[in-house]
C-alpha positions, 0 to 999 in steps of 0.5 A, a space after each residue: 081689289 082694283 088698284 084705279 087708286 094710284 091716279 087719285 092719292 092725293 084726291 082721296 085724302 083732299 076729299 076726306 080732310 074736305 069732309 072732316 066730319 065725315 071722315 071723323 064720323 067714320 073713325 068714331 065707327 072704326 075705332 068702336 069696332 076695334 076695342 080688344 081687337 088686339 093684333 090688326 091687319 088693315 087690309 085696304 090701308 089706302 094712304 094710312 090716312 084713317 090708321 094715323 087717325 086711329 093711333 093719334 086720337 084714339 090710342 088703336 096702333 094699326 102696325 101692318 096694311 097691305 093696299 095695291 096701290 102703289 101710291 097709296 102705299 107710299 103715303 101711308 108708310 110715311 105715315 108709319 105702316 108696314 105695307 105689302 103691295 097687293 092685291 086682298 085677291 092675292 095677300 098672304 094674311 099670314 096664319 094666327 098673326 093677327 088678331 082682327 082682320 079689318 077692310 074699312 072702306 074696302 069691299 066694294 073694291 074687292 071683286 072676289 069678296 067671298 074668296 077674301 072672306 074666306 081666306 081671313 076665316 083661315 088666317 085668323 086664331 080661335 076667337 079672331 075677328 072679321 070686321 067689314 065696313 063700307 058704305 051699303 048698296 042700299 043706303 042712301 050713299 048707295 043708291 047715289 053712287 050707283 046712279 052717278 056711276 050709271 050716268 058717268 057723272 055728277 053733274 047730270 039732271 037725275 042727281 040736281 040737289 040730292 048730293 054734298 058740293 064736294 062729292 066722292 070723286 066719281 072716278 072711284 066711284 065708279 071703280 066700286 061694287 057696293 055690296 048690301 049688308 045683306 049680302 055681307 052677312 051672307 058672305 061672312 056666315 058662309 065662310 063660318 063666321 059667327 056671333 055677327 055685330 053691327 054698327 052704323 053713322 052716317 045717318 043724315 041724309 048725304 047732303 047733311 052728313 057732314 055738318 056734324 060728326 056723329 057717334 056710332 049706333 048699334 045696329 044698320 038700316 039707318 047709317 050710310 056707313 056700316 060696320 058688319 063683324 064677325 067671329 072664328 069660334 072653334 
């Protein structure tokens, strides 16, 4: 997981509380994906912005994160979280600690996805849980990140009129790898898990996603942020 984020805390958080019904369409998504889930490692916490969200508003008390940035960390501890400093490469994620494993907004800043992946499946008790959520290379945010990461900007003539005014940083935009739903479920079948379920928002164009918050559909293909989960079945 790259730790570019220690330079941009602050700017991670300003961006979100900017799109506040971005950011609450995106906690409607975890939240849902998180009923039951018992005991949670939140790995990729950032700032603990979204844990404190989850555990005001919609009673879901996240305990432990690890995040790598060290900056981050230091926000989301004042918020709360027990967070250990690494990287999702390098992370113990413990043996039959945690109930569910979640990375929301994480994989794409994971370079070894697969190895993470497996290495929950082996963490995680009989009926545990996986739950990846991030934005899909080939939604609509997908493909305008990738082209401002291509061109290095935001401002540049291919992307005139087709992105929000206050856009995602570009310098974590370009430190990401977006990955399809595709190959999430590729990732997670191979590492054993089963009984896969999806949900979605974020289904508005990017230039009207944050006009208002939305609830979450079953399913992906339409949303711009996905929810892939998976099971340990013995």
């Amino acid at each position: 997981m790259k730790n570019g984020f220690d330079e941009y805390a602050s700017a991670y958080d300003a961006w979100f509380l900017d799109n506040r019904n971005v950011l609450y369409s995106e906690a409607n998504l975890v939240a849902r994906t998180l009923r039951g889930a018992g005991r949670i490692l939140s790995v990729g916490c950032g700032s603990g912005l979204f844990e404190k969200i989850l555990a005001d508003e919609y009673g879901i008390v996240i305990r432990d994160g690890i995040e790598p940035s060290t900056g981050m960390a230091e926000i989301a501890r004042k918020r709360g979280l027990r967070v250990t400093i690494s990287t999702a490469e390098q992370a113990d994620f413990g043996c039959g600690d945690y109930d569910t494993i979640l990375f929301n907004g994480t994989p794409s800043y994971i370079d070894d996805l697969a190895g993470v992946v497996g290495k929950a499946y082996a963490a995680l008790p009989n009926g545990g849980r996986i739950v990846l959520i991030d934005v899909p290379k080939e939604s609509s945010y997908g493909l305008l990140y990738n082209l401002a990461k291509a061109v290095g900007s935001w401002d540049h003539p291919l992307l005139e009129g087709t992105y929000p005014a206050n856009p995602y940083p570009i310098e974590l935009v370009g430190a990401a790898n977006w990955r399809t739903t595709a190959e999430k479920i590729g990732l997670l079948e191979r590492a054993g898990f089963a009984d896969l379920t999806f949900a979605q928002t974020l289904t508005s164009h990017p230039l009207h996603s944050d006009r208002a918050v939305e609830q979450p559909c079953e399913g992906y293909g339409k949303g711009d942020y996905v929810a892939v989960t998976g099971y340990k079945r013995a």
